[in-house]
VOPAGU-2260 file (C-alpha; in pm, 1 decimal, decimal comma):
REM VOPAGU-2260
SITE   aa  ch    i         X         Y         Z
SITE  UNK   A    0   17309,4   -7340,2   -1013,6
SITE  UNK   A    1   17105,3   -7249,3   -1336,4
SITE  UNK   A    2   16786,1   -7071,0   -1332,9
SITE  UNK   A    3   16610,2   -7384,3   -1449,3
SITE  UNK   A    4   16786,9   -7593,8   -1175,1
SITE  UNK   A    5   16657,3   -7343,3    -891,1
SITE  UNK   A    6   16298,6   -7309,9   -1018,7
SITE  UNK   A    7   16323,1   -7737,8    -968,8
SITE  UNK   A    8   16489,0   -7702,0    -598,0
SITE  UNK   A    9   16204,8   -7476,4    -482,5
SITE  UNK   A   10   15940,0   -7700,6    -669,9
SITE  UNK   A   11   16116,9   -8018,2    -498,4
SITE  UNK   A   12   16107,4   -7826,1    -114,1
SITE  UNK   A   13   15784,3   -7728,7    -190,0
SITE  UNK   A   14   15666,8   -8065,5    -278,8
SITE  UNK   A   15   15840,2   -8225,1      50,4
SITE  UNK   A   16   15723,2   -7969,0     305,4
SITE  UNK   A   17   15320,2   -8073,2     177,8
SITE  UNK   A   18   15413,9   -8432,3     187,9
SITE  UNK   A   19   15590,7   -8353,8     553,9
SITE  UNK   A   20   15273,2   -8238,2     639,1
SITE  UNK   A   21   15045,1   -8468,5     537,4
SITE  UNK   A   22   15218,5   -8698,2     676,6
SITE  UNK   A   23   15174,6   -8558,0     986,0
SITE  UNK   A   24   14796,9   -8615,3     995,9
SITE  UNK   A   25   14790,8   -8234,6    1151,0
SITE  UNK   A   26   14716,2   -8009,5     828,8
SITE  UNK   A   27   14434,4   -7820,3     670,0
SITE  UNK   A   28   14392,6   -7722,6     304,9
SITE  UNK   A   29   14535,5   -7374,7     398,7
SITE  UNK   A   30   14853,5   -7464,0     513,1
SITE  UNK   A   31   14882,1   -7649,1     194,6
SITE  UNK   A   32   14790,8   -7364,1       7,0
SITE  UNK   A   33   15007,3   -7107,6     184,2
SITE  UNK   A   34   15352,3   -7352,6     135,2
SITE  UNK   A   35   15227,9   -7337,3    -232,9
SITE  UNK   A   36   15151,1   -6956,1    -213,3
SITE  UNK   A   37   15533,6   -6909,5     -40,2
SITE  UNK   A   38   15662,1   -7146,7    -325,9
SITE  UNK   A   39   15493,7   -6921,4    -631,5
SITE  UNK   A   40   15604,5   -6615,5    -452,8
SITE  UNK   A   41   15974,8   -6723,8    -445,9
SITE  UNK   A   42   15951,4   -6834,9    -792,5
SITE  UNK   A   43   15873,5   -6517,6    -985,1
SITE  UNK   A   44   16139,5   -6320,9    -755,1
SITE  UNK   A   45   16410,5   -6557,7    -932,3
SITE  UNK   A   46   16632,2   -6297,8   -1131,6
SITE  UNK   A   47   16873,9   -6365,9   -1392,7
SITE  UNK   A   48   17128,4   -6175,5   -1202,4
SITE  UNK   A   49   17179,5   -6453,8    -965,5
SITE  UNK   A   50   17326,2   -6665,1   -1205,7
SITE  UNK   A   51   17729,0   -6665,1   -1271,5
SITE  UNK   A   52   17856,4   -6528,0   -1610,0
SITE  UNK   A   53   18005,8   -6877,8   -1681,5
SITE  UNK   A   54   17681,2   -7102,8   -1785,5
SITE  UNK   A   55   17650,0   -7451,1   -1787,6
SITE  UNK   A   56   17472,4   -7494,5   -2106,5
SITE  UNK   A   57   17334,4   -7885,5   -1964,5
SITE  UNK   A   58   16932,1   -7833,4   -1956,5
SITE  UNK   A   59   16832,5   -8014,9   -1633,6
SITE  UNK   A   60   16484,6   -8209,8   -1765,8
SITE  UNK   A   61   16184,7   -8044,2   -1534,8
SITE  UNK   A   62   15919,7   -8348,3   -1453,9
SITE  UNK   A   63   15566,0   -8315,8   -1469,7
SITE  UNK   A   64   15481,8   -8260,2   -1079,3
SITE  UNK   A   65   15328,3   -8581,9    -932,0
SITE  UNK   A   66   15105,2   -8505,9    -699,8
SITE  UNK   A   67   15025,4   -8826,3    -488,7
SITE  UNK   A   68   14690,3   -8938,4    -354,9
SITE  UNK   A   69   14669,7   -8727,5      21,1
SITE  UNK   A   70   14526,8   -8989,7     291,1
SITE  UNK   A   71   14251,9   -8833,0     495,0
SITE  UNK   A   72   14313,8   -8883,7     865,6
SITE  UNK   A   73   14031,3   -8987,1    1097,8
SITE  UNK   A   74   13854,4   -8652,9    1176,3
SITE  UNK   A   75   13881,3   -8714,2    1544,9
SITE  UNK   A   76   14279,9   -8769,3    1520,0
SITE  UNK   A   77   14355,0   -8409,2    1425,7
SITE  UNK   A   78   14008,8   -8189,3    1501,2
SITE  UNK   A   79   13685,5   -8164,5    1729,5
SITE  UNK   A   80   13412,0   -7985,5    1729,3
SITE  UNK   A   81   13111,3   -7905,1    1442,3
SITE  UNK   A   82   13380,7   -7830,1    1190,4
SITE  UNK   A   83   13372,4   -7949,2     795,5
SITE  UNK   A   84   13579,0   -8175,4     737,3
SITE  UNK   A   85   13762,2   -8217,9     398,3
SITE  UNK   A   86   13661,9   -8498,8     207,0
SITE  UNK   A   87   13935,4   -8724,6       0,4
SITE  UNK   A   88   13840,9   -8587,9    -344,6
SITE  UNK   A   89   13851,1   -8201,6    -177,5
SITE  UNK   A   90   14213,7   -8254,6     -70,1
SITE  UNK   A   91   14305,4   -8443,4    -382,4
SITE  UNK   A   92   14153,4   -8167,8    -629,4
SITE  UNK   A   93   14304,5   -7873,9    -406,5
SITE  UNK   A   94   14654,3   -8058,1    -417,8
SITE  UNK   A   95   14623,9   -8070,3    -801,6
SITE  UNK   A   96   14518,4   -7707,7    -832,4
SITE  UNK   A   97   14823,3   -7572,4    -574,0
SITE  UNK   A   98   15055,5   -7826,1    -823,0
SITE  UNK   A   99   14930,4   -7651,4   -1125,7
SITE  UNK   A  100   15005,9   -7319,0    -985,3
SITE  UNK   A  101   15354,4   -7383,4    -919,9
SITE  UNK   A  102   15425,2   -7521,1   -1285,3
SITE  UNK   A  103   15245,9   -7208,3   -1404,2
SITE  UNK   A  104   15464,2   -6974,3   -1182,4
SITE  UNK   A  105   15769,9   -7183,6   -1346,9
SITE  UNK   A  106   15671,4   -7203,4   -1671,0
SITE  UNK   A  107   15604,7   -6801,0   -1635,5
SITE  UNK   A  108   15955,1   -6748,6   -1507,3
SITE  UNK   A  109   16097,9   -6935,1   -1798,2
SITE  UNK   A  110   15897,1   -6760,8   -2068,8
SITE  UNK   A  111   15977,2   -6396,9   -1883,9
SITE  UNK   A  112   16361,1   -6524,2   -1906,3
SITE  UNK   A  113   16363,5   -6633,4   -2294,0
SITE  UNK   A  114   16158,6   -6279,8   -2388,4
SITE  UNK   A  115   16434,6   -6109,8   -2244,0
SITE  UNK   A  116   16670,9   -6325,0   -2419,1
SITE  UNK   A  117   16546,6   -6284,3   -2751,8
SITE  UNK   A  118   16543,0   -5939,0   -2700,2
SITE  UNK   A  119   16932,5   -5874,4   -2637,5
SITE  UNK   A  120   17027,0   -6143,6   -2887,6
SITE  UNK   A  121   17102,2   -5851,5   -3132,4
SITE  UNK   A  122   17308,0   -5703,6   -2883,8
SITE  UNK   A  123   17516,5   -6014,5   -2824,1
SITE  UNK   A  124   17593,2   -6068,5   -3206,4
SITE  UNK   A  125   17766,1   -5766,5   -3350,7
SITE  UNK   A  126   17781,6   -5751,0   -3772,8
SITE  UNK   A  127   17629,8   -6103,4   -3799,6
SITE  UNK   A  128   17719,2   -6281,8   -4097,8
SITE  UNK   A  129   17443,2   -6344,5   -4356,0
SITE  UNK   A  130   17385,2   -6675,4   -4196,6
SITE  UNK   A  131   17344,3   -6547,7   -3838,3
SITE  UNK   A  132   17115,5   -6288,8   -3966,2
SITE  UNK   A  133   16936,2   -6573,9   -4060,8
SITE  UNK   A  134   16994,4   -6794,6   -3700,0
SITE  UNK   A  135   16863,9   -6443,7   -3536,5
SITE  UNK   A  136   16529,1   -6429,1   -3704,8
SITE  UNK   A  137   16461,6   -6752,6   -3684,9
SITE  UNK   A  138   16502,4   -6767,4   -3320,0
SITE  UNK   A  139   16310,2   -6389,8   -3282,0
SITE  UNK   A  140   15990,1   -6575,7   -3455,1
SITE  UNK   A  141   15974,1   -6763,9   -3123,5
SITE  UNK   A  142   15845,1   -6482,3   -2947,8
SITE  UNK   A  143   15501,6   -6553,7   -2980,7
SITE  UNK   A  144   15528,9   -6922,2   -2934,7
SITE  UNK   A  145   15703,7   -6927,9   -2632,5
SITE  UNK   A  146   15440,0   -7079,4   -2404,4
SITE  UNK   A  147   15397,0   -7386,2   -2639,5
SITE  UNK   A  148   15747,0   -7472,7   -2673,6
SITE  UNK   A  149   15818,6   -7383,1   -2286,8
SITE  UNK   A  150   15477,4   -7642,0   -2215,4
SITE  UNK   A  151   15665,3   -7912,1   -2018,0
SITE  UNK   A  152   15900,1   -7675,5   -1860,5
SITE  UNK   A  153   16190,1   -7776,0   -2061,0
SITE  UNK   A  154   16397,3   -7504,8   -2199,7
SITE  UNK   A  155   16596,1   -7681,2   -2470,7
SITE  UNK   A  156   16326,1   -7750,5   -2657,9
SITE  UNK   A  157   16384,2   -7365,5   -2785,5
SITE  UNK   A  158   16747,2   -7469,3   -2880,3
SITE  UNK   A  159   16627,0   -7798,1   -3076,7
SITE  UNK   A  160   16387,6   -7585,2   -3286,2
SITE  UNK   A  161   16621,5   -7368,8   -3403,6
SITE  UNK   A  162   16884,2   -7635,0   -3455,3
SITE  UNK   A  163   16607,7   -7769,1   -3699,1
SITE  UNK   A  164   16669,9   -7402,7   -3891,9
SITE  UNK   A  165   17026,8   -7431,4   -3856,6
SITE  UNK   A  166   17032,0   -7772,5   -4047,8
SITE  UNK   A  167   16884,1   -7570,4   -4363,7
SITE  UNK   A  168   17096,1   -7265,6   -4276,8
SITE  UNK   A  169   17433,3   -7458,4   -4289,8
SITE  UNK   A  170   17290,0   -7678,0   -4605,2
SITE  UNK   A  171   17235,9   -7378,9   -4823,2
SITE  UNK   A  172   17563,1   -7220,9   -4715,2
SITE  UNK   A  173   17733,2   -7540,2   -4813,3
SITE  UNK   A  174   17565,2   -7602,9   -5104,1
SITE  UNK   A  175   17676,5   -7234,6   -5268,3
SITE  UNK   A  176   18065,8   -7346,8   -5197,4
SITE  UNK   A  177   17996,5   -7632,7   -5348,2
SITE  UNK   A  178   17912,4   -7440,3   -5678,3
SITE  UNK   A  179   18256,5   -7247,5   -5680,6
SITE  UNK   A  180   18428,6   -7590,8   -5620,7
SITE  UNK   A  181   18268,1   -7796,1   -5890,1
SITE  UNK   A  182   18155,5   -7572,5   -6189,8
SITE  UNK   A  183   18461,1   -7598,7   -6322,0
SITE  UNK   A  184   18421,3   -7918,1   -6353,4
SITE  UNK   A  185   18085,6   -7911,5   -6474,9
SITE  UNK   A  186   17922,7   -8101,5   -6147,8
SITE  UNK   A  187   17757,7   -8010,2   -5810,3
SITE  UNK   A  188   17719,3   -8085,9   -5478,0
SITE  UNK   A  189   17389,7   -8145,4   -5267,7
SITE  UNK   A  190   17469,6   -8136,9   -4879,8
SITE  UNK   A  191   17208,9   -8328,5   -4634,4
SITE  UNK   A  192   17312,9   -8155,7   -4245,8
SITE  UNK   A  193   17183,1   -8331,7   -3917,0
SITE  UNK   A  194   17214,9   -8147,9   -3613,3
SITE  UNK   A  195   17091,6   -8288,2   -3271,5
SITE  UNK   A  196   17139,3   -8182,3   -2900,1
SITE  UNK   A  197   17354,0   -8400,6   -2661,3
SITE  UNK   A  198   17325,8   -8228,9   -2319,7
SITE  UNK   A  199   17590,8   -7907,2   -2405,8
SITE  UNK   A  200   17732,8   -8074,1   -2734,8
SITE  UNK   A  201   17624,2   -8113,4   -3093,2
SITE  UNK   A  202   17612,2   -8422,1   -3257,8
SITE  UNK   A  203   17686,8   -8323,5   -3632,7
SITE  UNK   A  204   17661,6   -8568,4   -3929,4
SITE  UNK   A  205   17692,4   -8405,8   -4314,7
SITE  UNK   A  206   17674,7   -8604,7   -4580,0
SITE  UNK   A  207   17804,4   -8443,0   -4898,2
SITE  UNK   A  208   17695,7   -8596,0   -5248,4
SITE  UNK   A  209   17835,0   -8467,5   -5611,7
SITE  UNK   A  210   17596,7   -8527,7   -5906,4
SITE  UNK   A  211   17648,5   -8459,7   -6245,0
SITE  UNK   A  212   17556,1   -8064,9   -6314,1
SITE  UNK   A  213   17225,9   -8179,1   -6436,0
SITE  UNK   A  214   17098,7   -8369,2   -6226,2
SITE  UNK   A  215   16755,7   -8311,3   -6001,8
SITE  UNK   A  216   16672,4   -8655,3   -5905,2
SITE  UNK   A  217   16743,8   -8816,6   -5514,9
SITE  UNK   A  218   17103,0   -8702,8   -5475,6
SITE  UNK   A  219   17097,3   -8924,1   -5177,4
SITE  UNK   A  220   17033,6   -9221,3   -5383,0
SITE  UNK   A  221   17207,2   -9165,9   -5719,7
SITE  UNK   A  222   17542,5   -9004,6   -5688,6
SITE  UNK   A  223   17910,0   -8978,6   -5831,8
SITE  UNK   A  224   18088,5   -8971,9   -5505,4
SITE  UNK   A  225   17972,5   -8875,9   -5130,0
SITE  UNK   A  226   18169,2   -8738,6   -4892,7
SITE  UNK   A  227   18068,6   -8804,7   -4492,5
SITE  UNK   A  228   18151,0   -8613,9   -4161,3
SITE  UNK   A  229   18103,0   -8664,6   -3860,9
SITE  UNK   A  230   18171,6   -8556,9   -3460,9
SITE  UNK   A  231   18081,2   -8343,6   -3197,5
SITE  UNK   A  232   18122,1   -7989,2   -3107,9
SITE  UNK   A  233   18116,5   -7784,4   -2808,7
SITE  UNK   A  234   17844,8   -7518,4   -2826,4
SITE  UNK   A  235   18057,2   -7280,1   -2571,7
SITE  UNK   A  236   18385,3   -7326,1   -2799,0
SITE  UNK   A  237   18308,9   -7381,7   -3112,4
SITE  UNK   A  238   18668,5   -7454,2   -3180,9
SITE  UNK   A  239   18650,0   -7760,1   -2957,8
SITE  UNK   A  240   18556,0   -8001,2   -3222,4
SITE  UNK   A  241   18629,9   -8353,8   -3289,8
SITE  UNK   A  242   18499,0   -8412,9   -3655,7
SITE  UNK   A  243   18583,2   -8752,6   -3808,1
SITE  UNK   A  244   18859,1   -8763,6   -4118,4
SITE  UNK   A  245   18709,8   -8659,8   -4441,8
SITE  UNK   A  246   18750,1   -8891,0   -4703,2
SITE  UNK   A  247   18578,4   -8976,3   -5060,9
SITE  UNK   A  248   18393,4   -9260,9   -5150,5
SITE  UNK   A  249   18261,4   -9356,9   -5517,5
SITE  UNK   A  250   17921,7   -9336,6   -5569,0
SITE  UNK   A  251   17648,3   -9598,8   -5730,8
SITE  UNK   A  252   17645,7   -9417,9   -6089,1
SITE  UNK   A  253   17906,3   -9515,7   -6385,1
SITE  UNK   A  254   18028,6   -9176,5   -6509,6
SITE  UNK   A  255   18274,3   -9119,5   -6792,3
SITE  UNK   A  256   18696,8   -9217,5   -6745,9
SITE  UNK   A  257   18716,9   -8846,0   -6787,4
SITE  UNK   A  258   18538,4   -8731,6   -6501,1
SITE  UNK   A  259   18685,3   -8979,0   -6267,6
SITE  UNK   A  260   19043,5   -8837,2   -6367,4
SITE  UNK   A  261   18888,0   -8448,3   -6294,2
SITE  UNK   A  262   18782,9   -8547,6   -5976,9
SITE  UNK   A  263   19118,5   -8794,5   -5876,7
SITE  UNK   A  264   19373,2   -8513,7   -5972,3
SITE  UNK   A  265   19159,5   -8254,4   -5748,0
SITE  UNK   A  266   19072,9   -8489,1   -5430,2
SITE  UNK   A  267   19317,5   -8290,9   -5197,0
SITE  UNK   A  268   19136,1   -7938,2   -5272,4
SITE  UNK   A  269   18777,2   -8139,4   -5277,1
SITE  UNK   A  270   18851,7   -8191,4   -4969,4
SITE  UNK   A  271   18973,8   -7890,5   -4752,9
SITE  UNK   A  272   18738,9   -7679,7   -4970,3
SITE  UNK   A  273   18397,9   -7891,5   -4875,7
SITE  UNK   A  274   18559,9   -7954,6   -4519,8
SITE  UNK   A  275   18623,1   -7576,3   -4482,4
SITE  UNK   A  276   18302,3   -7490,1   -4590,1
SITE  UNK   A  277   18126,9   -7730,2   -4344,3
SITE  UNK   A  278   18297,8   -7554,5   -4067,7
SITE  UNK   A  279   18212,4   -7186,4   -4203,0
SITE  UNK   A  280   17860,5   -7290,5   -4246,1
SITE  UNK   A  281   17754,5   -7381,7   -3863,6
SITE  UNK   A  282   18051,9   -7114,8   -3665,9
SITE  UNK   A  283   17806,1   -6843,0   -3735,2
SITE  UNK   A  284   17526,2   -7045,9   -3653,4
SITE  UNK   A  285   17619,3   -7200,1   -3319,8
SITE  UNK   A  286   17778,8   -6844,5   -3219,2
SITE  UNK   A  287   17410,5   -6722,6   -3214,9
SITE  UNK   A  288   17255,5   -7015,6   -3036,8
SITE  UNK   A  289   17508,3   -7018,8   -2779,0
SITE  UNK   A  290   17486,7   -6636,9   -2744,3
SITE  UNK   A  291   17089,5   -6689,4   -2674,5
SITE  UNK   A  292   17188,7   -6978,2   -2418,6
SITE  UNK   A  293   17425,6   -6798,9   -2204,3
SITE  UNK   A  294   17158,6   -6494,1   -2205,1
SITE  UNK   A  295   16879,9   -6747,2   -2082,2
SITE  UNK   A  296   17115,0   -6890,1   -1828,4
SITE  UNK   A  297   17044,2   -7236,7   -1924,5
């Protein structure tokens, strides 16, 4: 069980025991507020430490809590005497504050759990490359804005912001290898990197694009030849990756017999050298964000 997937089984019992007792027609407000109170209690005693050292890295999606409408029961059904009793819109708006606690309690747990995260990422990552460096910081800036991006209780959100920074981080690697395979040739490569979360896999699509060594318009749009992979990789072994076959495809701009011939006679080291440095540009990356999910126990 994952710390996310425990704060939901206490938030489900909790929600069943008030329905259980509602149900009942034999309840008052503060036996509501105490299964709440029991619920909140339990919540912030959750400790990492309960969690195995293996981690799922799935991120179980935490629903806003529905609180139904509570039926009011006929006053004489469940109490007698000159007592107050509740009206409809008193139950309903003590229901909705009891919910609220309980997400805050959650949401509390979860922000508590990524703080401590963030703060033993360094310890997780010995002599980073430059590009973890980068992965690090980016991911330490999210101290401050963890209660925003932790709103709806849903953890992964974290991990798809920073996948957003990897995209650049991995473009910029790729995009400097691309200048030691190309100068020589007088050309260059422009990378476009889309990273996206697929429950504990990466969906990765690259799209690599060679222009002539003076060009600055849409590389996208205008290019000698492009170059496209694609796959999936497995955040907790990074060398579990299925990327599609690499292969070279002429581009939408007439360039010189010459430069065609450059390019033909050194396909095979285009090739591994752009399909190498895809690989090198996300390992250090995804070591890092893995890293941070295994210290959340997400």
């Amino acid at each position: 069980m994952t710390l996310v997937s425990k704060i939901q089984d206490v938030l489900d019992k909790t929600n069943k025991k008030i329905q259980d007792l509602i149900n009942s027609k034999n309840y008052s407000p503060k036996e509501v507020e105490k299964i709440v109170q029991d619920a909140t209690l339990e919540i912030k005693g959750i400790t990492v430490s309960e969690f195995d050292t293996e981690i799922s890295i799935g991120h179980p999606h935490i629903p806003p809590i529905h609180v139904d409408p509570i039926p009011v029961p006929e006053p004489g059904d469940i109490i007698s005497g000159d007592v107050h009793i509740p009206t409809r819109e008193e139950l309903e708006e003590k229901a909705r504050k009891l919910a609220k606690d309980m997400a805050d309690a959650a949401k509390a747990k979860l922000v508590e759990t990524a703080q401590n995260a963030i703060n033993e990422l360094k310890n997780q990552i010995p002599d980073p490359t430059e590009q973890a460096r980068q992965m690090i910081a980016e991911i330490e800036s999210y101290k401050n804005n963890l209660e925003q991006l932790l709103d709806d209780l849903k953890p992964e959100n974290i991990i798809k912001k920073a996948l957003d920074k990897a995209e650049h981080i991995s473009e910029e690697y790729i995009d400097s290898k691309m200048v030691q395979v190309f100068e020589p040739i007088h050309l260059k490569g422009k990378s476009d990197v889309k990273f996206s979360l697929n429950g504990t896999k990466v969906n990765v699509g690259v799209s690599l694009y060679l222009v002539l060594e003076d060009f600055n318009g849409d590389f996208t749009q205008q290019y000698l030849k492009s170059l496209t992979i694609e796959g999936e990789i497995d955040l907790s072994n990074l060398n579990d990756r299925h990327l599609s076959n690499p292969v070279l495809h002429d581009g939408n701009i007439n360039i010189q017999e010459e430069i065609k011939n450059r390019i033909e006679e050194k396909q095979a080291e285009i090739i591994s050298g752009l399909t190498q440095a895809v690989i090198d540009s996300y390992f250090p990356i995804f070591t890092v964000i893995n890293k941070f999910k295994e210290i959340m126990k997400i």
